[in-house]
N, C-alpha and C positions, 0 to 999 in steps of 0.2 A: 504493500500500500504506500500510497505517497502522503505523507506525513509533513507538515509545517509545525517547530515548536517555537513559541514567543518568548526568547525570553534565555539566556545562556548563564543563566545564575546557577548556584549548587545543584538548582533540581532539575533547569530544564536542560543545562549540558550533559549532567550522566545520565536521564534518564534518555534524553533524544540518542544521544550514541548509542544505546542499552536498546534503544526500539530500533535500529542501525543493527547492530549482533544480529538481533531476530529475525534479519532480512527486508525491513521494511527500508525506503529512502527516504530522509530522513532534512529537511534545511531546518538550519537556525538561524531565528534572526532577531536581533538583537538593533538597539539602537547608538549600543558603545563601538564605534569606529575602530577605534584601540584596539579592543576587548576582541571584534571580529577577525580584524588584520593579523592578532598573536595565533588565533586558533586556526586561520588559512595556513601556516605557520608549522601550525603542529603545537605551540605551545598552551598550555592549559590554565586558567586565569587564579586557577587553588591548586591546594596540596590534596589529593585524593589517593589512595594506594589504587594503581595500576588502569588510572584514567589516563594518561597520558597513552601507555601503550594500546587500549580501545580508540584513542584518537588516532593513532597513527594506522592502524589494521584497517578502524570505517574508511579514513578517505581512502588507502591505499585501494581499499575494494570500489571505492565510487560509490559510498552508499550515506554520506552525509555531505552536507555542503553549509556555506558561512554566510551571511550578507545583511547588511544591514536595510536589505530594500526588499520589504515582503511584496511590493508591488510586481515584483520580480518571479516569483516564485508562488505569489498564489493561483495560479492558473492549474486547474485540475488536480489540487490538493483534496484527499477523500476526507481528513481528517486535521486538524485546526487545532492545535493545544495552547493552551497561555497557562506559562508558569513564570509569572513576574513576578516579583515583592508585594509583600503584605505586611510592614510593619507596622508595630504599631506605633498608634498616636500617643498624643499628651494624655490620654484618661483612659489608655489601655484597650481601644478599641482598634480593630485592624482596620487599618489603611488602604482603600479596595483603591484607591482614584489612579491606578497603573492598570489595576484589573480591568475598571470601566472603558479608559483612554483605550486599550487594545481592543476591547470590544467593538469599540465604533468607527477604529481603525479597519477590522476587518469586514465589516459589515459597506464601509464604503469602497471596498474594494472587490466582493466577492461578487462573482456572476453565475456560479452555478451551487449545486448539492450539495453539501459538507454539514459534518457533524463539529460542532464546535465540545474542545473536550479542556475543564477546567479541572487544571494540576494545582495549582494558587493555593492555599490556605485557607479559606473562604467562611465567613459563617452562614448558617443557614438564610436561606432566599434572593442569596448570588448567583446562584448559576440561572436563575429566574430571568431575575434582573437582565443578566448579563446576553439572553437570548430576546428580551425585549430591547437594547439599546441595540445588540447588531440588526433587527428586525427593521427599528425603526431609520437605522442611518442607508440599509436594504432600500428603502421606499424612498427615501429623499436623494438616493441615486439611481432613481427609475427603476430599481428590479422588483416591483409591488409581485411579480412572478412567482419569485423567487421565497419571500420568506413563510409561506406553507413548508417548503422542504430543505428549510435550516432546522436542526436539531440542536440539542445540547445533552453532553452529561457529564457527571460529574467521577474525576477518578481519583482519589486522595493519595497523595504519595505516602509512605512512609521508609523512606530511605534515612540510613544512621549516617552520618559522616565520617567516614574511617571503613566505613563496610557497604557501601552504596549499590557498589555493581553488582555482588555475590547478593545485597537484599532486595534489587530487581527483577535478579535472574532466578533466584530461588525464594520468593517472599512465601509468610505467612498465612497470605489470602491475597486476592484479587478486591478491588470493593469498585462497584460501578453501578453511581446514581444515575437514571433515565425515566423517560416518561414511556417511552413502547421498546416493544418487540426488537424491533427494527434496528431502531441503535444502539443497543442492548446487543444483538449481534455483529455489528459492524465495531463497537468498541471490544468484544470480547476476540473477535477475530485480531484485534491488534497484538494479543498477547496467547497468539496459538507459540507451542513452542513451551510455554510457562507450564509446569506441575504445580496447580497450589486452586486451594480453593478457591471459586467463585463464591464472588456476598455478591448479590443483586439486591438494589434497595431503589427508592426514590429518591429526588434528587437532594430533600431532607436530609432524609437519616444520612446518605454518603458527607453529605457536610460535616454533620455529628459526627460521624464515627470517627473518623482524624481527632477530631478535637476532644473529644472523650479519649481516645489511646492516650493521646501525648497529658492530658490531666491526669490519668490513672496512673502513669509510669509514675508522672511529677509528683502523686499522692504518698506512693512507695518510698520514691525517696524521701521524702520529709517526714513520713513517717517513722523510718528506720535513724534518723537525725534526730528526732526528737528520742525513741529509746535510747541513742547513741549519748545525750545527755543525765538518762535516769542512768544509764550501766555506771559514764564515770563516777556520781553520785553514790554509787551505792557499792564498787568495787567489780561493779562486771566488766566483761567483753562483749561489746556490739557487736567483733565480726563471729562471736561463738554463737551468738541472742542470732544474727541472718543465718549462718548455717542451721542452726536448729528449728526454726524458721521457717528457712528457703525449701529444706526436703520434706515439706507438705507438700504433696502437689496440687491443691489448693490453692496456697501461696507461690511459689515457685521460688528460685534462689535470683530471679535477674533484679537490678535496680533494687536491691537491698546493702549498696556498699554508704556507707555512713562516711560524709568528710564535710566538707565545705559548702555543698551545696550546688542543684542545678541551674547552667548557664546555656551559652549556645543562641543560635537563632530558631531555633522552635519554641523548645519547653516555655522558656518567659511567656516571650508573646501570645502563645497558644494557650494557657492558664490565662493568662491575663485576659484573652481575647472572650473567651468561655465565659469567665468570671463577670464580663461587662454584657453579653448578651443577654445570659439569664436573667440579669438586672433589667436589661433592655425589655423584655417579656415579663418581667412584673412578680420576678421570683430569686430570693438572696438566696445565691448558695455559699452556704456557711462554711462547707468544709472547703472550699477552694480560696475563699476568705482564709482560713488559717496555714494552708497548704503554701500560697505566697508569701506569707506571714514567716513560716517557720523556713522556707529558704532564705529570705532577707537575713533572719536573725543569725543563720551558720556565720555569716562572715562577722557579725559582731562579735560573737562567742570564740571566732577563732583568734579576731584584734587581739582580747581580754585576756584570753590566756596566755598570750604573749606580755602583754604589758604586766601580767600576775606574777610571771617570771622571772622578766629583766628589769622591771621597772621604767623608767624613763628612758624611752627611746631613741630619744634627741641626739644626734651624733655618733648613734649604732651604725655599723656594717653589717647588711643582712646579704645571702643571696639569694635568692628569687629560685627554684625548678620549677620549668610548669608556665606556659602562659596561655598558651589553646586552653578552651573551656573542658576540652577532655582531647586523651591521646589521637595520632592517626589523623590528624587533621592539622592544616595551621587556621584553624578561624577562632576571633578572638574576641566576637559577637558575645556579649552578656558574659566574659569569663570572669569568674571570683577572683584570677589573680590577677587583672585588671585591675579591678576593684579595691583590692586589697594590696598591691602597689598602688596606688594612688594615696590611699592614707597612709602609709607607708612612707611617702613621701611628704606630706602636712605632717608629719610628724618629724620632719627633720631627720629620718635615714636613711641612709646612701647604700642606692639600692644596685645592685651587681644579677642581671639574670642572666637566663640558658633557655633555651627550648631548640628542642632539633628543628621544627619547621612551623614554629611561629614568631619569630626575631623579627623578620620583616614587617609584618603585619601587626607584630605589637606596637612598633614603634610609630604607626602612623597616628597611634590614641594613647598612648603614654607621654609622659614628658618630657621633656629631652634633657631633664637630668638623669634617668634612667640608665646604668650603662650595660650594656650586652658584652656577652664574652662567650669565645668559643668552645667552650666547653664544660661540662656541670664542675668540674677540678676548676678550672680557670675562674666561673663563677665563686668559688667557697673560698677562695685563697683570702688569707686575713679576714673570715668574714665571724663575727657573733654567733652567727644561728641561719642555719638552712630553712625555708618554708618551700615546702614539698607541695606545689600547687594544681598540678596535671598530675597523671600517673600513667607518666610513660616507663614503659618496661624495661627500656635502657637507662635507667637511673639506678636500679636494680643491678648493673652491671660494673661500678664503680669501684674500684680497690678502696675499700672503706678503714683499713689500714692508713692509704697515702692520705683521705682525707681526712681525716684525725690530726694529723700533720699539720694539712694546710688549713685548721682553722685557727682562729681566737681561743674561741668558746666551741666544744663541741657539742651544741647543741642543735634539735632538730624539729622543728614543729611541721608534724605529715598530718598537711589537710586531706589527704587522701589515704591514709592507712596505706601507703604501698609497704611502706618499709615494717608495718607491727609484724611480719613473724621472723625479723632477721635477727630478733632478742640483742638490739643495736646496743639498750643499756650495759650488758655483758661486757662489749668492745672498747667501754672508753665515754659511749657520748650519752647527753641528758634528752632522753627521747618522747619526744609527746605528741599521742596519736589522739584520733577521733574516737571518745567512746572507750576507751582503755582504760577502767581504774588503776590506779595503783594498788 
């Protein structure tokens, strides 16, 4: 099938390449010049594991292309995706007006049959919407013909950042809101080739369902954050409280790791987006009220125990691991140690980080007293106390000998528990994890 995706951001570049794999041809188009020109290119605008080589394999087959001129390439597209940005606003409501804008973009350009399929983030009665504004820009470009037989449906992505291609190609479910038959079978034909259940729903419920996963993970984890506070209180371990836990199968063991807190460009906005809808319809949901609630508060909690420690920080050497909101990624959208370098610096300490593949990208929203070094060693040297912020697996990999050496103080505050079962206190250093009594 021939396939137009809107939109070359996280979702609509892996996913267009990932419908490219499946044999279908595939244009992207985008309105960043730049952004198209690097991917004619080859080169890929994020850190993704093994997107780059899916870029090189689609064009080498001729099975994707770049442009920033959909007027170019909409001619006998069977199928229409927009997967723009959806952030959010000032009062936590998603930001559709990219969603909208493409909408009446295509509807002014389109002359024949197409299913319009939204990837977007959406709350309920957008994809509505969004097949009245292409209908009506249809009509005031003479094709009154025509919008009988524009469709819409809705397909909710749920790809992780660090594992995208493998959760396209092997997802948990399929989910695809429609109104008939008909395009119900033309979008499920898009993903012949996929093992994974079909969810058929309305155009509703497919809105819901994204936005309900990504609240129920975010629930987990702030749940297991807040145990993670009663264990240190009381002399337990939070990651013994997830295991024992996690093998109900009820419960299951994923998004039960207790640290700092979740970040990213989903979770936030997506709770937040939820939270303000319900609102919107005339119903307070209370537990998503305290679910945002008890994420904001991990970074507080984690400030405190640092300050409970060293006391006055003013003039400390710290180093920073960790600046992605989580490993296998460099995006630095909503990450805690953003956040948490920032006061870090209003506090007058001079801050030294690492990350394998978010340095770049930190640095366009941190401050430029922040200093980068290449390497988690080169980061600690002279430093107070390590804050363990991402949990990347090659931290884990460190001769924790030399760095004992290279610090001040050997101290270690892991907002992520990577390091609680390397029994660090043993070795030398004053180790303090999430949810670890002593």
């Amino acid at each position: 099938m021939k396939i137009i995706m809107i939109g070359t951001g996280y979702v609509g570049l892996t996913t267009g390449l990932a419908y490219a794999k499946l044999g279908h041809h595939v244009a992207c188009v985008d309105q960043d010049a730049n952004k198209i020109a690097c991917l004619d290119l080859g080169e890929t605008p994020f850190y993704e594991p093994g997107l780059p080589e899916l870029l090189e394999d689609m064009q080498a087959q001729g099975r994707v292309m770049f442009t920033t001129d959909l007027s170019a390439v909409i001619g006998g597209a069977e199928v229409i995706m927009i997967a723009v940005g959806t952030p959010a606003t000032s009062n936590g409501e998603a930001d559709l007006s990219a969603v909208y804008h493409v909408a009446e973009g295509i509807g002014k350009l389109l002359d024949h049959e197409a299913v319009i399929v939204v990837k977007s983030t959406v709350p309920v009665g957008t994809n509505r919407r969004v097949l009245v504004i292409v209908k009506e820009a249809l009509t005031k470009a003479g094709h009154t013909d025509l919008a009988g037989l524009i469709a819409i449906a809705s397909v909710p992505e749920f790809l992780r950042e660090g594992s995208a291609i493998n959760d396209f190609l092997s997802p948990d479910r399929i989910v695809i809101g429609s109104e008939d038959d008909t395009t119900r079978t033309i979008v499920d034909r898009l993903h012949m080739g996929i093992n994974a259940p079909r969810v058929f729903t309305t155009l509703e419920s497919a809105e819901l369902i994204k936005y309900a996963a990504n609240a129920f993970l975010a629930t987990k984890i702030s749940f297991i954050n807040e145990m993670a506070q009663l264990a240190e209180r009381t002399g337990a371990n939070v990651m013994e409280i997830a295991r024992g836990i996690g093998l109900d199968r009820r419960i299951g063991p994923h998004f039960l790791q207790a640290g700092i807190g979740y970040g990213g460009s989903c979770f936030p906005k997506d709770v937040s987006a939820l939270y303000q809808l319900s609102g919107a319809n005339g119903y307070h949901f209370k537990l998503l009220s305290s679910v945002i609630e008890v994420n904001n508060r991990q970074r507080d909690l984690f400030f405190h125990k640092m300050e409970s420690v060293m006391g006055d920080l003013r003039g400390r050497k710290m180093a920073v691991w960790g600046l992605a909101f989580k490993n296998n990624t460099d995006d630095v959208r909503e990450s805690a140690a953003v956040d948490i370098i920032e006061r870090l610096i209003g506090h007058g300490v001079e801050v030294v980080a690492y990350d394998p593949q978010a340095m770049e990208s930190a640095r366009k929203v941190l401050p430029s007293v922040v200093q980068y070094a290449p390497t988690a060693l080169d980061a600690a040297q002279g430093a107070e106390a390590i804050l363990v912020l991402t949990e990347w697996p090659a931290f884990r990999q460190v001769s924790f000998s030399t760095l004992l050496d290279c610090m001040i103080e050997p101290r270690i505050f892991d907002g992520r528990n990577l390091f609680a079962d390397l029994h660090l206190s043993q070795k030398g250093f004053e180790y303090y994890g999430m949810g670890i009594g002593k």
